[in-house]
C-alpha positions in Angstrom: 86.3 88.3 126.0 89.4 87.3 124.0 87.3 86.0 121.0 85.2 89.3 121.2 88.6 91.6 121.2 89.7 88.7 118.1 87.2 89.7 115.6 88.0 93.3 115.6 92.0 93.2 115.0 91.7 93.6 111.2 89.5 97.2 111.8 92.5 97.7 114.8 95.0 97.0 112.4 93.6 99.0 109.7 93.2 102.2 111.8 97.0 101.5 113.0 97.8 101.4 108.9 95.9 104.5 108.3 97.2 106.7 110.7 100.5 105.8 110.4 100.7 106.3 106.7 99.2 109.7 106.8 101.6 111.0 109.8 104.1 109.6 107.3 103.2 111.2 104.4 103.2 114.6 106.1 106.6 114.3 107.1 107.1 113.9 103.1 104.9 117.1 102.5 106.3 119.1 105.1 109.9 118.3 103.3 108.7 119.5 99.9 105.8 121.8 100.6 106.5 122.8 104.1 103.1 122.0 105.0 101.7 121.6 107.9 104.9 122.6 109.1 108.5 123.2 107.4 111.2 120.8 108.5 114.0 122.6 106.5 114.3 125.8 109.1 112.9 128.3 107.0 115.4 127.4 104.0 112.9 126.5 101.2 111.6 122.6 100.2 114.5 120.2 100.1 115.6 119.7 96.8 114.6 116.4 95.0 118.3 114.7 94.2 119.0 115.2 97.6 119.3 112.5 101.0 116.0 114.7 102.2 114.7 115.1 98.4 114.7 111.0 98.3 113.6 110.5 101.8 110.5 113.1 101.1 109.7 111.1 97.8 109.6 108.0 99.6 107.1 109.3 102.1 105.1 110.8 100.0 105.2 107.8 97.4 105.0 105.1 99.8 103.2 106.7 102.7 100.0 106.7 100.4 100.4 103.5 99.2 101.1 102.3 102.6 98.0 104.2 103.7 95.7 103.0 101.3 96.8 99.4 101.7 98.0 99.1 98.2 101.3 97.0 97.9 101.3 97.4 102.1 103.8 95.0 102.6 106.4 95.9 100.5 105.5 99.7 101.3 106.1 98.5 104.9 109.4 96.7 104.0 111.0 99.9 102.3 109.9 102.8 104.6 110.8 100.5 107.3 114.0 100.5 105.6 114.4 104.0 105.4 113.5 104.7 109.0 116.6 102.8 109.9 118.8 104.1 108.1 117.5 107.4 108.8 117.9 106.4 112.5 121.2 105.0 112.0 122.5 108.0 110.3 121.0 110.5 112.6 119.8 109.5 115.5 122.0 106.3 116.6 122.1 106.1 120.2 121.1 103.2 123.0 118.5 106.1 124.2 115.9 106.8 120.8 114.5 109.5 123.0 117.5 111.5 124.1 118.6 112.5 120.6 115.2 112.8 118.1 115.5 109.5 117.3 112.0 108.4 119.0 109.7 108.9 115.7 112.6 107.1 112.9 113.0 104.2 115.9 108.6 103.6 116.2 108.0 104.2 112.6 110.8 101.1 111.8 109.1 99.0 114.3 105.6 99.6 113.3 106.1 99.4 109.3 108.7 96.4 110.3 105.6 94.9 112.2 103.2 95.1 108.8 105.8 93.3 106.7 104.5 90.2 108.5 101.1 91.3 109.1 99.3 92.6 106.1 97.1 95.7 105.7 94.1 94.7 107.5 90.9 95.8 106.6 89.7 98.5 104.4 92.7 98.0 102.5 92.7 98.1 98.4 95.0 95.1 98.6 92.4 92.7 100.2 90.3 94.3 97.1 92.3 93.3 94.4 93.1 89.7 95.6 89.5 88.9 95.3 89.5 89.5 92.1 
């Protein structure tokens, strides 16, 4: 069973990348475009030279390129980065759920977790390498 569960981690992983990056990059188009939802209370997009401005433009940026497993590790190692400063800054506590801080805390982990991994499959970085 455990070599039959094997073969399929780079698919697992890949889905894990995918879905991931395109939670993330919403976060970065509900900053600027307040789509799906707005996260700036009603108040307009945040503007760009701004903690949220560069935040959002990291998302966005790196969220793609994270989701299309292009440059994937070093996507990985800045947003996971960002998610802790973002959790140190505004979320620090010994209880992530207690305070918002649940979503910055998994999304460090996770992208922390790919800086070692790789993309997985279906990933434009195992595309380019064979070339």
């Amino acid at each position: 069973m455990k070599q039959t569960l094997n073969q399929y981690q780079p698919y697992a992983q890949a889905l894990l990348r995918i879905a991931v990056g395109y939670a993330f990059i919403l976060h970065g188009t509900a900053k600027f475009f307040e789509f799906p939802v707005s996260m700036t209370d009603g108040n307009g997009a945040v503007p760009l030279f701004s903690l949220f401005g560069v935040a959002a433009l990291l998302e966005l940026v790196f969220g793609a390129l994270f989701l299309l497993g292009l440059k994937t590790r070093l996507a990985a190692f800045l947003l996971s980065g960002q998610m802790a400063v973002a959790y140190f800054m505004m979320h620090l506590s010994p209880f992530p759920m207690t305070n918002g801080g649940e979503a910055a805390y998994l999304f460090c982990f996770v992208f922390f977790y790919f800086i070692f991994a790789g993309s997985g499959a279906w990933a434009l970085d195992n595309r380019l390498s064979k070339k």
